[in-house]
C-alpha positions in Angstrom: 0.0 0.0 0.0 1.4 3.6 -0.7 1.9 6.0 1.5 -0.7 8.5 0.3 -3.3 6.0 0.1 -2.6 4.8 3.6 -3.4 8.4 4.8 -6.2 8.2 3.0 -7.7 5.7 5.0 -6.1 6.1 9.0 -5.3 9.9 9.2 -7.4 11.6 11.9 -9.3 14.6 10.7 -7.5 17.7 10.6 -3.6 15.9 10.5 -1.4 17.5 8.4 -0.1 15.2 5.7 3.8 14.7 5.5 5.6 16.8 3.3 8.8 14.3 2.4 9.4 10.5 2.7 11.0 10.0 6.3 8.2 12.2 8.2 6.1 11.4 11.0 2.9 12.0 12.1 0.0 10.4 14.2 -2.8 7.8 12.6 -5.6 6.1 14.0 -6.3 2.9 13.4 -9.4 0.4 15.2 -9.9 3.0 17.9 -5.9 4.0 18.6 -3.7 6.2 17.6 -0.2 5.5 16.8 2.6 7.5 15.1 4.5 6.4 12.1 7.6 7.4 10.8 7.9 6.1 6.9 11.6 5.7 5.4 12.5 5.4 1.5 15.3 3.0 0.5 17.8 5.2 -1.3 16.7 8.4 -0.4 16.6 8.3 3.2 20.1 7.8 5.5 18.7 4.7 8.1 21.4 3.9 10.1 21.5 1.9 13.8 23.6 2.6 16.3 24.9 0.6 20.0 28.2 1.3 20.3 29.9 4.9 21.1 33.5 5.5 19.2 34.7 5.8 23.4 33.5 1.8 23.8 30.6 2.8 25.6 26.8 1.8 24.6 25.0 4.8 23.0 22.1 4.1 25.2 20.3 7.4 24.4 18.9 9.7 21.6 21.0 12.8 22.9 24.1 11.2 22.7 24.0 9.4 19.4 23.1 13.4 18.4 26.0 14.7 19.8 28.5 12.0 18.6 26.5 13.2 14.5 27.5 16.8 16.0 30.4 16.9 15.1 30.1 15.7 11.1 27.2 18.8 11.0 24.3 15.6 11.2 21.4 15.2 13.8 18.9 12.9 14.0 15.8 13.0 11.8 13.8 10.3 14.0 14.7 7.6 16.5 13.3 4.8 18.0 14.5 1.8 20.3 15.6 -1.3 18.0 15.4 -4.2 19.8 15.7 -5.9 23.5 18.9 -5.7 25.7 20.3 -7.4 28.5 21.2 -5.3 31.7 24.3 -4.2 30.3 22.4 -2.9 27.3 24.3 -5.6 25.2 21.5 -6.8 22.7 19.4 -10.0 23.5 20.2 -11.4 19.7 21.9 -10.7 16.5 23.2 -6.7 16.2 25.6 -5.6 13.2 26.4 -2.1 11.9 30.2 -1.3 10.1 31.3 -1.4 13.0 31.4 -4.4 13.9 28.6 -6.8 15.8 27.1 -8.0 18.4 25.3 -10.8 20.0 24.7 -14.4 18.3 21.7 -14.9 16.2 19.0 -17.0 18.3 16.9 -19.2 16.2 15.5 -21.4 19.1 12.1 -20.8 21.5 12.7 -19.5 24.6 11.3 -16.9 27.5 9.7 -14.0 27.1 8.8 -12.0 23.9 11.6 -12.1 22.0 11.9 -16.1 22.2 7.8 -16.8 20.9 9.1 -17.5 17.6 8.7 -17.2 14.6 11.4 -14.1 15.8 13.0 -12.3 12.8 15.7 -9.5 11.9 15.5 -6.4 10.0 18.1 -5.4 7.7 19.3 -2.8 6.2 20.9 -3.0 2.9 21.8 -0.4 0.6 18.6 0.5 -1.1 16.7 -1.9 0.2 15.0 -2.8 3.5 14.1 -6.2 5.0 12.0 -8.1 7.7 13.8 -11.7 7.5 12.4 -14.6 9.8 15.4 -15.7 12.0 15.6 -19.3 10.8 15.9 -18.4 6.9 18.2 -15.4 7.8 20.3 -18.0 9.5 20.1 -20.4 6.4 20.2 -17.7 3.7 22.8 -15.1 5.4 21.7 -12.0 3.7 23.7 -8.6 3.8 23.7 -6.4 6.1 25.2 -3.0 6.4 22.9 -2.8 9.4 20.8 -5.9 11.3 19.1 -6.0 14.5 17.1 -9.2 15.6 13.9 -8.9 17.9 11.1 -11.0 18.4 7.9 -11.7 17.6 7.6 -10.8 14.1 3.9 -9.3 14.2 3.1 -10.0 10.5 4.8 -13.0 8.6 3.9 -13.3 4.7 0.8 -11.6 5.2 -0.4 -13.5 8.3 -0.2 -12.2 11.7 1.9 -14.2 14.5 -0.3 -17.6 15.3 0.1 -17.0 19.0 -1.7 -13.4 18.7 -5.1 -13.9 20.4 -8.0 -11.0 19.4 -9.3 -11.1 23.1 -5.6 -10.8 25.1 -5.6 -8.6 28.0 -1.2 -8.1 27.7 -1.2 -4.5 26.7 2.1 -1.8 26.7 3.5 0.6 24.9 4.6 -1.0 22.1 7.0 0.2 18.8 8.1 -1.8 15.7 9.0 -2.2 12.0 7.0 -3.0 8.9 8.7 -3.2 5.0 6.9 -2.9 1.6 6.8 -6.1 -0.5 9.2 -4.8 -2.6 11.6 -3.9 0.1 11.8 0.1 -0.8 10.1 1.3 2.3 9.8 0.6 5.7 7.4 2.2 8.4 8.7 2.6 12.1 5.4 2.6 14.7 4.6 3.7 18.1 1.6 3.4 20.2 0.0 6.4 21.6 -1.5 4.3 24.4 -1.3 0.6 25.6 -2.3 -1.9 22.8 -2.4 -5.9 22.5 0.0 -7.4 20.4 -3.2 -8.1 17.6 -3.7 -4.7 17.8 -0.4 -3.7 16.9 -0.1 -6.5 14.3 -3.1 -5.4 12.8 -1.4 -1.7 12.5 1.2 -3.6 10.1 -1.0 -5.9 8.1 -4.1 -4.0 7.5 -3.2 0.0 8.1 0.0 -0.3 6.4 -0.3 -3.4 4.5 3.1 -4.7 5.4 3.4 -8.6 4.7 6.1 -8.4 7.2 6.6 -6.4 10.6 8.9 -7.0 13.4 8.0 -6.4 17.2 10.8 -4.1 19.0 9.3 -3.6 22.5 7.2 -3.1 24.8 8.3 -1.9 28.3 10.8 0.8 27.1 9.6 2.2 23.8 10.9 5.3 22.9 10.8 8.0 20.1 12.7 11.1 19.0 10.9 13.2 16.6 11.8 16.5 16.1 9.1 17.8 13.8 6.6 16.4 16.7 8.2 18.0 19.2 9.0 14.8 20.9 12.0 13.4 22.7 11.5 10.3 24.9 13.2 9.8 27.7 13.9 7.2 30.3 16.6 4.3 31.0 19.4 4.0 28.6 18.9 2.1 25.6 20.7 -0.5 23.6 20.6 -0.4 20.3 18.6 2.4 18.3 17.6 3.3 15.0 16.8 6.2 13.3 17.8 8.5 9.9 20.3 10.9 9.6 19.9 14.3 8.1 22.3 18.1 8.3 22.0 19.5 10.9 20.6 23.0 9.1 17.7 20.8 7.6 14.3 21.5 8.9 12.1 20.0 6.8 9.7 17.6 8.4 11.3 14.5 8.7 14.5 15.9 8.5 
């Protein structure tokens, strides 16, 4: 589905419709709101970060922005990419240029991020991808970027099989969709608490991703400057998030 016609159908009257690729704004969808920041392969500069050049983790939005200070860059948008361990090291697979970090976990296990099918989105070159962990393990895509999270919220069209319509889990929750063709990719955040179907429904139905990732749900966060928004809270591990000058303020950028 394209952009345009997605606003069509979730934008709340009154909302201001993006003026570039990269923006983001708030959308409704079944009764809550949620904002969306949309990325296009090629044009826009998605990067992740988890590691400062001092050895430290990044762990907030200020400080990856004042490690682009000083190449004249700033963040367009940001949002929490994935779970972390205490020490903020990430729960699975994590790769930038870099280096990476973590080992890729393809087996069930506690929590979230082990009710498999998990997955990992990729960045690579002009092109985006959700990749289910078991054939990114098997087909070993490239990667200029990866992080690894879990569930996937929408696999091939379908949303995860343990998603019930009647849960009563709801948080906070932020995550990743990509177009079938791989040239765009839509970062979410709930306004509000939502189930996991909710959220999954976001993906498949508002968005019409066939595949979406699940990022978190207890410390979702988002910068956006053009909202005037700038979570804060405990450090982070890693984050994601595009790159623009640091004279640019266009929406999105």
């Amino acid at each position: 589905m394209h952009w345009l016609s997605m606003l069509l159908g979730l934008v709340s009257l009154g909302a201001a419709t993006p003026a570039v690729a990269g923006a983001c704004m708030q959308l409704d969808h079944d009764g809550n709101r949620y904002t969306v920041c949309e990325v296009v392969a090629g044009r826009d500069d998605l990067r992740m970060w988890l590691t400062a050049p001092d050895g430290a983790v990044f762990g907030s939005f200020d400080r990856v922005n004042a490690s682009l200070a000083d190449q004249g860059l700033r963040l367009g948008f940001a949002m929490n990419a994935g779970m972390y361990h205490s020490d903020r090291s990430p729960v699975g697979l994590y790769r930038d240029p870099d280096g990476a970090a973590g080992d890729l976990v393809t087996s069930a296990g506690p929590g979230n991020f082990g009710l498999l099918p998990n997955g990992v989105f990729c960045i690579a070159g002009d092109r985006f991808q959700v990749v289910e962990s078991r054939i990114f393990s098997r087909e070993q895509p490239e990667c200029d970027y990866a992080t690894q999270s879990g569930p996937m919220l929408v696999i091939d069209g379908d949303l995860h099989p343990r998603f019930l319509v009647d849960a009563t889990s709801r948080y906070v929750r932020n995550g990743v969709g990509v177009s079938e063709d791989g040239s765009r990719a839509w970062f979410a955040i709930s306004e509000r608490r939502v189930t996991f179907h909710e959220f999954g429904r976001l993906f498949r139905d508002g968005l019409g991703t066939p595949n979406a990732l699940y990022f978190d749900g207890n410390i979702s966060r988002l910068h956006a400057p053009d909202l005037r928004r700038n979570d804060w809270g405990l450090p982070l591990g890693p984050i994601v998030g595009t790159v623009v000058p640091i004279d640019d303020q266009s929406p999105g950028g």
